[in-house]
N, CA, C and O atoms as CSV, one atom per row, in Angstrom:
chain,resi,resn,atom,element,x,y,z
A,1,UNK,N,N,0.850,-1.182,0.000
A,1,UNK,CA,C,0.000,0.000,0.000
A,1,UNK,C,C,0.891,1.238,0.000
A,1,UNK,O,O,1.812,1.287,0.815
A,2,UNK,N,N,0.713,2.103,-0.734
A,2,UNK,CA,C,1.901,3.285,-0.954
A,2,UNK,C,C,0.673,4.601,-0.945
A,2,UNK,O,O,-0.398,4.821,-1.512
A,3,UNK,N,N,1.477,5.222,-0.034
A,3,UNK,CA,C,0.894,6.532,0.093
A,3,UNK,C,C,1.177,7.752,-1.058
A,3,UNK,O,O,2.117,7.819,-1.850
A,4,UNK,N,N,0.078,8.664,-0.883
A,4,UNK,CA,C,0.377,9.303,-2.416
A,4,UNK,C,C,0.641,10.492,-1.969
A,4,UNK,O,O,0.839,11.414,-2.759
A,5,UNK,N,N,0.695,10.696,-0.394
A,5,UNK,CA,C,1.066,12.290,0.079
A,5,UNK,C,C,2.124,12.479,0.090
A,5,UNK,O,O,2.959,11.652,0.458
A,6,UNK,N,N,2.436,13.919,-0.418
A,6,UNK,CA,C,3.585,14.650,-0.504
A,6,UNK,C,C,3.491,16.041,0.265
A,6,UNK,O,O,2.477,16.723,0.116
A,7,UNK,N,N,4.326,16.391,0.925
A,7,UNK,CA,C,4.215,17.512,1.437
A,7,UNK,C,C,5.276,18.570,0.682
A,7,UNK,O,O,6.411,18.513,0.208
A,8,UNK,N,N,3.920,19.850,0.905
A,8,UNK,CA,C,4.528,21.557,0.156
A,8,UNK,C,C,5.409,22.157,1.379
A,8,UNK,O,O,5.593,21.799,2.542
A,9,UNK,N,N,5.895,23.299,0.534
A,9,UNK,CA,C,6.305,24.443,2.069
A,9,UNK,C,C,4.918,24.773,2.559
A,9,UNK,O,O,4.542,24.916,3.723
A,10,UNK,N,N,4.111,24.881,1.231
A,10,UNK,CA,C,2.808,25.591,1.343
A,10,UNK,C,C,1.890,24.296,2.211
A,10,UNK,O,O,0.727,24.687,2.310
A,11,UNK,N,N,2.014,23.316,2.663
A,11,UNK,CA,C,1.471,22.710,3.631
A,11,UNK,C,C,2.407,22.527,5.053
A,11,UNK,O,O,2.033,22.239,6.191
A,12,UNK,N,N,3.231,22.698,4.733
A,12,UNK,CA,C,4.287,23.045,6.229
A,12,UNK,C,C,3.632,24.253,6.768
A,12,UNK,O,O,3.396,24.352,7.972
A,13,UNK,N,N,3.335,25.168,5.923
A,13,UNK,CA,C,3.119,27.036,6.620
A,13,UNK,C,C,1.717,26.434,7.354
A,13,UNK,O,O,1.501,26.300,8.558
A,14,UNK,N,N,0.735,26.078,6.065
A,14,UNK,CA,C,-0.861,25.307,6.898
A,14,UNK,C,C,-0.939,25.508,8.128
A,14,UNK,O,O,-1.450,26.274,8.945
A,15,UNK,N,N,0.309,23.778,7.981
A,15,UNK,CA,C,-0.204,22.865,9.984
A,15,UNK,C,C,0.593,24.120,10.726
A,15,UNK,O,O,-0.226,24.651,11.475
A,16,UNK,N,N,1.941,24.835,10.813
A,16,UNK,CA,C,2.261,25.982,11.310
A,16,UNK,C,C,1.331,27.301,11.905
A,16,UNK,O,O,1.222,27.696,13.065
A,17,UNK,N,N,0.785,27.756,10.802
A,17,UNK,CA,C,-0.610,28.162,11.189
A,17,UNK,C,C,-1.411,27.846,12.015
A,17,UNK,O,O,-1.763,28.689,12.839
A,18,UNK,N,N,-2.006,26.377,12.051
A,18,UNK,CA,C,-2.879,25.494,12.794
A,18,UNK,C,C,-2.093,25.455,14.149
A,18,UNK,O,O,-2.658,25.941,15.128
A,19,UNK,N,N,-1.113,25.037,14.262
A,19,UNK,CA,C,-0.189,24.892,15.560
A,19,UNK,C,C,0.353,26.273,16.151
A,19,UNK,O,O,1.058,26.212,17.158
A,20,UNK,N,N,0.073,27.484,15.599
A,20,UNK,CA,C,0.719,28.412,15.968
A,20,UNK,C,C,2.327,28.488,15.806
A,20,UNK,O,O,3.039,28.750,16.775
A,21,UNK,N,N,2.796,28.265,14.650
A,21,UNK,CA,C,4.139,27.695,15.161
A,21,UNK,C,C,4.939,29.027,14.157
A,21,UNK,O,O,4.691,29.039,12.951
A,22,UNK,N,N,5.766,29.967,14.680
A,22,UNK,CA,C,6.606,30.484,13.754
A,22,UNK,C,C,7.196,29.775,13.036
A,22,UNK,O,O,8.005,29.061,13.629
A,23,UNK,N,N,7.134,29.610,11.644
A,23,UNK,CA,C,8.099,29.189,10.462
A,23,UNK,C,C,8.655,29.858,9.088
A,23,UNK,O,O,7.965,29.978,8.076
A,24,UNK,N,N,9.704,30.181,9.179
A,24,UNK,CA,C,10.453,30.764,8.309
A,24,UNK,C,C,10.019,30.217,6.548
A,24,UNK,O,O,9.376,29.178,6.400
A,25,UNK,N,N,10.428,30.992,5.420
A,25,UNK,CA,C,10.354,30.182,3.993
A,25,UNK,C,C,11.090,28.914,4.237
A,25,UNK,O,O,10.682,27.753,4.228
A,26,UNK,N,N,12.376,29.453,4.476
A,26,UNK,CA,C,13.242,27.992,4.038
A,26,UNK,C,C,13.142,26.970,5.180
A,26,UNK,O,O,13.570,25.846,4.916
A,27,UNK,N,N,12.648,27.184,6.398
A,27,UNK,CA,C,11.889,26.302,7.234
A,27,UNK,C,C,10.876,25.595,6.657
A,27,UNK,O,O,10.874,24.364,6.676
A,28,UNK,N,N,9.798,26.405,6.019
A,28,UNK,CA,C,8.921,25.052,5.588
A,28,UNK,C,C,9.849,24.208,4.542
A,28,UNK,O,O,10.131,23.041,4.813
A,29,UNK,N,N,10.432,24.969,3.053
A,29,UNK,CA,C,10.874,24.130,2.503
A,29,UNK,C,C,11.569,22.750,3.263
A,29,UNK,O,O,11.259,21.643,2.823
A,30,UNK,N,N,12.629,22.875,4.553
A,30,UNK,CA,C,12.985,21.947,4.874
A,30,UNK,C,C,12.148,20.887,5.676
A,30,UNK,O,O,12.288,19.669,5.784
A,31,UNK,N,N,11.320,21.679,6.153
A,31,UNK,CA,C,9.975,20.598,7.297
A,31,UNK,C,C,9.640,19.844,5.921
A,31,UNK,O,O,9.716,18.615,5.906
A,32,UNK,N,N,9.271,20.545,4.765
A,32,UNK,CA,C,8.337,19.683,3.735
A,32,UNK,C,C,9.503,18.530,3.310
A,32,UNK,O,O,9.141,17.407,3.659
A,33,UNK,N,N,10.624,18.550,2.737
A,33,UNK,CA,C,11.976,17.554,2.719
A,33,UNK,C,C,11.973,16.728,3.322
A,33,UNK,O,O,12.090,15.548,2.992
A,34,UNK,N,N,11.778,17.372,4.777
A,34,UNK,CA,C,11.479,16.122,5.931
A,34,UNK,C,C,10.785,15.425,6.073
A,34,UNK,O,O,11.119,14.263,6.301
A,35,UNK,N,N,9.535,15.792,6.007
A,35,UNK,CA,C,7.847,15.192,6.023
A,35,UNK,C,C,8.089,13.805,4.835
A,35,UNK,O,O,7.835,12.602,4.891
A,36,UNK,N,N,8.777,14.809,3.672
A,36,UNK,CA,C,8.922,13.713,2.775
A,36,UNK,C,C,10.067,12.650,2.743
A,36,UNK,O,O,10.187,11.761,1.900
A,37,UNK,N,N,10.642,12.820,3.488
A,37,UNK,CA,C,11.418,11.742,3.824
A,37,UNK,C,C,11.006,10.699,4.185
A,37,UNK,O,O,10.991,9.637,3.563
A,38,UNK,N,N,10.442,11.052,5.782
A,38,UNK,CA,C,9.443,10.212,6.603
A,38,UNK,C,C,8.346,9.163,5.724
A,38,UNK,O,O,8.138,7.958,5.859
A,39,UNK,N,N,7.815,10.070,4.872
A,39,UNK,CA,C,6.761,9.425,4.164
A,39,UNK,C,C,6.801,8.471,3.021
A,39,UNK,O,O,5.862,7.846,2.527
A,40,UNK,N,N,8.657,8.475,2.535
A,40,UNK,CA,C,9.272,7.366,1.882
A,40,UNK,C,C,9.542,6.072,2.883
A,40,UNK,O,O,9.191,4.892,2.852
A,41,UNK,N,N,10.261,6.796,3.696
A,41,UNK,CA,C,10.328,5.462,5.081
A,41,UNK,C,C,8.897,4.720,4.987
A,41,UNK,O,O,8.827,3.524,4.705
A,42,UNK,N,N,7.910,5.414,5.210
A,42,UNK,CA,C,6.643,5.223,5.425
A,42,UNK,C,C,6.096,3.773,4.255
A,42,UNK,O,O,5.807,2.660,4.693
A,43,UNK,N,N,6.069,4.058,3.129
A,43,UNK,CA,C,6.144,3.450,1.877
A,43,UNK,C,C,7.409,2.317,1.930
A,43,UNK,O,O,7.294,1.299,1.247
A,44,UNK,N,N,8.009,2.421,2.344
A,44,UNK,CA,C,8.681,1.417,1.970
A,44,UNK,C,C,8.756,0.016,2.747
A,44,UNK,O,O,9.017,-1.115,2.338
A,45,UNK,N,N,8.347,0.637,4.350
A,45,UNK,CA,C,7.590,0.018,5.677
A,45,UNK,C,C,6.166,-0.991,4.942
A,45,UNK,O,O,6.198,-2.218,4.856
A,46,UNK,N,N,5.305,-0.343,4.602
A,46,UNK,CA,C,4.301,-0.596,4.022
A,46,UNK,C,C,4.500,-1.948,3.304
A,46,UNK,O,O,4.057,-3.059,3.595
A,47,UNK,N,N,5.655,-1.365,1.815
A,47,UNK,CA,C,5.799,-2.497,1.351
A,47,UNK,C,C,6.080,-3.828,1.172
A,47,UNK,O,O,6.065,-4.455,0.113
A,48,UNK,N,N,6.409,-4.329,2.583
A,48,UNK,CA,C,6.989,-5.182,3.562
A,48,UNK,C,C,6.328,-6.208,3.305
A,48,UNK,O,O,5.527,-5.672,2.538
A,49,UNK,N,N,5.936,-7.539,3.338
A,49,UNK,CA,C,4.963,-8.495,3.436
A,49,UNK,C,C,5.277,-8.820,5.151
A,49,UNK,O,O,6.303,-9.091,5.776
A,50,UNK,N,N,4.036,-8.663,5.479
A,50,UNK,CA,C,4.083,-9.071,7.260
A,50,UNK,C,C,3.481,-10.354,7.464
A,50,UNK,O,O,3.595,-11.069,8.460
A,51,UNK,N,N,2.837,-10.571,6.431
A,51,UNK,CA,C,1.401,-11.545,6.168
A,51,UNK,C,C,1.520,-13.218,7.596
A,51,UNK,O,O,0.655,-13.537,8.411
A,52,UNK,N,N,2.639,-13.764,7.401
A,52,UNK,CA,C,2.883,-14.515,8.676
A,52,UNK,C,C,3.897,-14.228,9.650
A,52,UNK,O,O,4.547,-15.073,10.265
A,53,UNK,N,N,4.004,-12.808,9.765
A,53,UNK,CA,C,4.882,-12.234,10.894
A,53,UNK,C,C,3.846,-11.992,12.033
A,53,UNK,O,O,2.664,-11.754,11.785
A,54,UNK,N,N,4.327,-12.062,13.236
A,54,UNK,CA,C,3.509,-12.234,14.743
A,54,UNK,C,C,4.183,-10.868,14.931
A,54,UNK,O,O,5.301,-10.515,14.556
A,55,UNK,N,N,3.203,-10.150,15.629
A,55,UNK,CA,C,3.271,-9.039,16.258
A,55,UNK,C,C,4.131,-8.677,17.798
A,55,UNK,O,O,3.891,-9.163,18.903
A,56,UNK,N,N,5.265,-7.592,17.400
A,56,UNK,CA,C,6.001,-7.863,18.493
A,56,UNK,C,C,5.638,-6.928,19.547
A,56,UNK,O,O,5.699,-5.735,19.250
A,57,UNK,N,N,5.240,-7.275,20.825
A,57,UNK,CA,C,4.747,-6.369,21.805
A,57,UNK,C,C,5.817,-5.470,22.458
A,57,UNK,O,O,5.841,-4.252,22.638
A,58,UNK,N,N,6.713,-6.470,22.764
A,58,UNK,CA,C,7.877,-5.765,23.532
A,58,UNK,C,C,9.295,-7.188,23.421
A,58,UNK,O,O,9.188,-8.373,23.736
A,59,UNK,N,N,10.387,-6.518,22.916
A,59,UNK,CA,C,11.555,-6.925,22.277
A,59,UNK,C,C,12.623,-7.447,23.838
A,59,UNK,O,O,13.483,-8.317,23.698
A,60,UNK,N,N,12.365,-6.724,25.310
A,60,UNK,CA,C,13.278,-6.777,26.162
A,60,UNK,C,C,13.057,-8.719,26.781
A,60,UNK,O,O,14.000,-9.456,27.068
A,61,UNK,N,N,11.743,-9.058,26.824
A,61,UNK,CA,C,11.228,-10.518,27.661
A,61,UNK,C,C,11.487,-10.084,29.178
A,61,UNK,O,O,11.466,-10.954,30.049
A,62,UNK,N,N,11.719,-8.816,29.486
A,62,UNK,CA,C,11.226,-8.827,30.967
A,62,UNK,C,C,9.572,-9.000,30.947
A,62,UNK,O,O,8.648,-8.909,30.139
A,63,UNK,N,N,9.822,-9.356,32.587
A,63,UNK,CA,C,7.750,-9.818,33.181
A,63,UNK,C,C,8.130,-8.750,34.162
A,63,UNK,O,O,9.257,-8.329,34.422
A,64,UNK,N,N,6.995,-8.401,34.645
A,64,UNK,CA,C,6.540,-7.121,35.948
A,64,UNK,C,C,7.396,-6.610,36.713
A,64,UNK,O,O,7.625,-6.725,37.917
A,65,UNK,N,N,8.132,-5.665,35.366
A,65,UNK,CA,C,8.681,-4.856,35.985
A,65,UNK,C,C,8.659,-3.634,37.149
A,65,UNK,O,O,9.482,-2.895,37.688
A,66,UNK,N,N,7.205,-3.878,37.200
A,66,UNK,CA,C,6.326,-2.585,38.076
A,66,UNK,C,C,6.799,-3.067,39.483
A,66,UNK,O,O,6.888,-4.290,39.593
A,67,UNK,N,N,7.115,-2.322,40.570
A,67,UNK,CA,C,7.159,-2.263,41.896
A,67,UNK,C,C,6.214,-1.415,42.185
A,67,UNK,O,O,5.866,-0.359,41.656
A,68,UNK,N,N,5.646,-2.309,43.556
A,68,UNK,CA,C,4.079,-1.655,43.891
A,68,UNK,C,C,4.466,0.068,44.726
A,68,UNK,O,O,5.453,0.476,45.338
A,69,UNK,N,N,3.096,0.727,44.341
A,69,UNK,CA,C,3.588,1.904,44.973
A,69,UNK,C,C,3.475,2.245,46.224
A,69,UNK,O,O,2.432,2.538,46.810
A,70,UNK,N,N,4.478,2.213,46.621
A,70,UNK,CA,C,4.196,2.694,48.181
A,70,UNK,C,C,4.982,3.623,49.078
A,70,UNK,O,O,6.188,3.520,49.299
A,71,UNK,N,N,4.118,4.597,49.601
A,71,UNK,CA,C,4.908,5.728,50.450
A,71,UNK,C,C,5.958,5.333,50.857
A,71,UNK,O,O,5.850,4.308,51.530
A,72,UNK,N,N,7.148,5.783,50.716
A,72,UNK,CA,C,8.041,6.072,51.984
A,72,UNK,C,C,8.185,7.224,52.408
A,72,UNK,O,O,8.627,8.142,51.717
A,73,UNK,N,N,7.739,7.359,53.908
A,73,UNK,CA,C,7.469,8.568,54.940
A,73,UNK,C,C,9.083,8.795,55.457
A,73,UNK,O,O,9.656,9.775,55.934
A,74,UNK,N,N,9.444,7.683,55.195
A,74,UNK,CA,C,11.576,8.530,55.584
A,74,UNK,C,C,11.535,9.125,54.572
A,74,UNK,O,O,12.192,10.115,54.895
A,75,UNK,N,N,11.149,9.338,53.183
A,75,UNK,CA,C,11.501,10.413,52.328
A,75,UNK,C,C,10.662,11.622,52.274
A,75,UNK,O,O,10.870,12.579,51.527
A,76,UNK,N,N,9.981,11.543,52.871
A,76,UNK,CA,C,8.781,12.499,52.702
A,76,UNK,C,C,9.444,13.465,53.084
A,76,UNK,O,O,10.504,13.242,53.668
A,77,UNK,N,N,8.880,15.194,52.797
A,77,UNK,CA,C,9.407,16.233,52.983
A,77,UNK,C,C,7.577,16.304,53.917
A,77,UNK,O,O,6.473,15.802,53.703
A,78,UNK,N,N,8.248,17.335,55.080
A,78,UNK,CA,C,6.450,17.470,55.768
A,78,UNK,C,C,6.370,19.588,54.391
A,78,UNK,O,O,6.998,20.263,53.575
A,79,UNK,N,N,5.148,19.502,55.153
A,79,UNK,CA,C,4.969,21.063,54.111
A,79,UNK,C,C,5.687,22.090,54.454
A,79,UNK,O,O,6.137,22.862,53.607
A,80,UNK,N,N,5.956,22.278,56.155
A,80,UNK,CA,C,6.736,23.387,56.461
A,80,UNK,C,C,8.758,23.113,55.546
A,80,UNK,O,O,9.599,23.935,55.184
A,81,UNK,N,N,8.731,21.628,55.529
A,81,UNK,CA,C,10.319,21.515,54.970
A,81,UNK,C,C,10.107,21.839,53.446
A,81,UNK,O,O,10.928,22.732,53.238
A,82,UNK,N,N,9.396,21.571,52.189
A,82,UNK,CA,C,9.040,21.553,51.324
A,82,UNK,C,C,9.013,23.102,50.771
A,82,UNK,O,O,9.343,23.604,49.696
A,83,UNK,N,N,8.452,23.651,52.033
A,83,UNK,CA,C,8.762,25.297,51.631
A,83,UNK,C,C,9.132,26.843,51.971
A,83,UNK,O,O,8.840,27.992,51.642
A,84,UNK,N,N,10.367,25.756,53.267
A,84,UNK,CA,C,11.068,26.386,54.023
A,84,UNK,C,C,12.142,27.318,52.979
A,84,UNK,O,O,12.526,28.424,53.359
A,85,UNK,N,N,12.540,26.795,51.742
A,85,UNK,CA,C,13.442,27.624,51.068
A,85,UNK,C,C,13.170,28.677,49.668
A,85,UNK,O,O,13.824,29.350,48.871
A,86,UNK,N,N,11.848,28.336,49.951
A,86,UNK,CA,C,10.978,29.368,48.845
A,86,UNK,C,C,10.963,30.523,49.084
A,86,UNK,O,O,10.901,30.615,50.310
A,87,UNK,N,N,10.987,31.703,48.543
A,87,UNK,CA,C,10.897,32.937,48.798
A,87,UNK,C,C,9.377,33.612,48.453
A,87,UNK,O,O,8.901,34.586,49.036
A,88,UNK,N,N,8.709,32.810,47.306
A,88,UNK,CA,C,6.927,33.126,47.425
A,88,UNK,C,C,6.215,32.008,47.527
A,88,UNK,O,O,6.135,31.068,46.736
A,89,UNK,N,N,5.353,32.294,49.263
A,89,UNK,CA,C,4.393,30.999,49.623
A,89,UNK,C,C,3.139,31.684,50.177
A,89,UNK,O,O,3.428,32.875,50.294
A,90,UNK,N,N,2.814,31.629,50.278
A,90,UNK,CA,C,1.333,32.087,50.598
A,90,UNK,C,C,0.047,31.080,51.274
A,90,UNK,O,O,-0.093,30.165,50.462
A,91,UNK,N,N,-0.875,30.901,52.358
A,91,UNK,CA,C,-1.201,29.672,52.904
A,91,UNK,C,C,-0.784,28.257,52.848
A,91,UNK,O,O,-1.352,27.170,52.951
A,92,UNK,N,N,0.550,28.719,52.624
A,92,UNK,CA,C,0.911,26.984,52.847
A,92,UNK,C,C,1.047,26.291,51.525
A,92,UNK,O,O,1.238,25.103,51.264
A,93,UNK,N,N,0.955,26.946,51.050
A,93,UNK,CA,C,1.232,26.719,49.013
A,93,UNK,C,C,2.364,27.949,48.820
A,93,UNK,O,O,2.524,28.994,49.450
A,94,UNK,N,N,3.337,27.158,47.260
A,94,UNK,CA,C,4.402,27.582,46.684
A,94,UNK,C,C,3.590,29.016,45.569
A,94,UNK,O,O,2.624,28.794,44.839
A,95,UNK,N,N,4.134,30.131,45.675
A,95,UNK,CA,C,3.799,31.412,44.904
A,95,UNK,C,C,4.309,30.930,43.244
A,95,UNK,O,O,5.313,30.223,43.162
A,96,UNK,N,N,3.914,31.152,42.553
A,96,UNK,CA,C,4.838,31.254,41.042
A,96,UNK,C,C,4.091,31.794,40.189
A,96,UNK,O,O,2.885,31.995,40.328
A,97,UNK,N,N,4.720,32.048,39.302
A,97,UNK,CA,C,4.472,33.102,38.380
A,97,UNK,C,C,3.410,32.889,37.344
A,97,UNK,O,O,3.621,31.824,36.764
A,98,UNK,N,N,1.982,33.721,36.746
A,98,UNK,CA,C,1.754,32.687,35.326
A,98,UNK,C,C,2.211,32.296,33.811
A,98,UNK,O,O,2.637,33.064,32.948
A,99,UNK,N,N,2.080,31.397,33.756
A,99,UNK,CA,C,3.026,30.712,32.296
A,99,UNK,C,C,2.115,30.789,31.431
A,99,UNK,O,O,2.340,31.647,30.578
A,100,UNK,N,N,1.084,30.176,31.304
A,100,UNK,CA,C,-0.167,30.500,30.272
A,100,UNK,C,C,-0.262,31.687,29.405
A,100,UNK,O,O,0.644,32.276,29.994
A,101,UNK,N,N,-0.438,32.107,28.947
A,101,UNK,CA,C,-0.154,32.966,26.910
A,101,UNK,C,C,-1.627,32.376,26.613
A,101,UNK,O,O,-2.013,31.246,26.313
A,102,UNK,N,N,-2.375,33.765,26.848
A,102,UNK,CA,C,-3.820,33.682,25.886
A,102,UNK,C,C,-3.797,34.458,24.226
A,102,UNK,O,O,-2.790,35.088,23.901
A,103,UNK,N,N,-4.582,34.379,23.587
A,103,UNK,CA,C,-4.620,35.621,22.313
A,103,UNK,C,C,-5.885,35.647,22.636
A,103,UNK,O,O,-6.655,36.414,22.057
């Protein structure tokens, strides 16, 4: 199955647009180079016959790696240590600044 998309500068600027993203001319030209790179990889992936290949979940054969979660209170910081070295706190909560950017 071969894909028939190709990407423009003029569809680099698009999703840029869509994403808010500053991009220069010769930025899209190179995002679009790229895109199309990817999208040969893509095609050529494709062209693969998988037809009696088994699906590989995970390549390492570890089993449960998970350790259960559980407090440790020797590490715990209490709230007064947590924000004993802050310089803006306010009821017992850390002060900071806002990061959020509306238009």
């Amino acid at each position: 199955m071969k894909t028939q998309t190709s990407f423009t500068p003029s569809d680099v600027k698009h999703i840029a647009q869509l994403a808010n993203i500053p991009v220069s001319e010769a930025e899209e030209k190179e995002l679009a180079a790229g895109f199309n790179s990817v999208i040969a990889v893509i095609d050529q992936l494709n062209s693969i016959d998988t037809t009696n290949i088994a699906p590989t979940h995970q390549v390492t054969g570890l089993h449960n790696v998970f350790r259960e979660d559980v407090v440790d209170e020797a590490r715990m910081f209490t709230q007064e240590e947590a924000l004993n070295s802050t310089k803006n706190k306010h009821a017992g909560y850390f002060v900071v600044t806002q990061i959020l950017e509306g238009d």
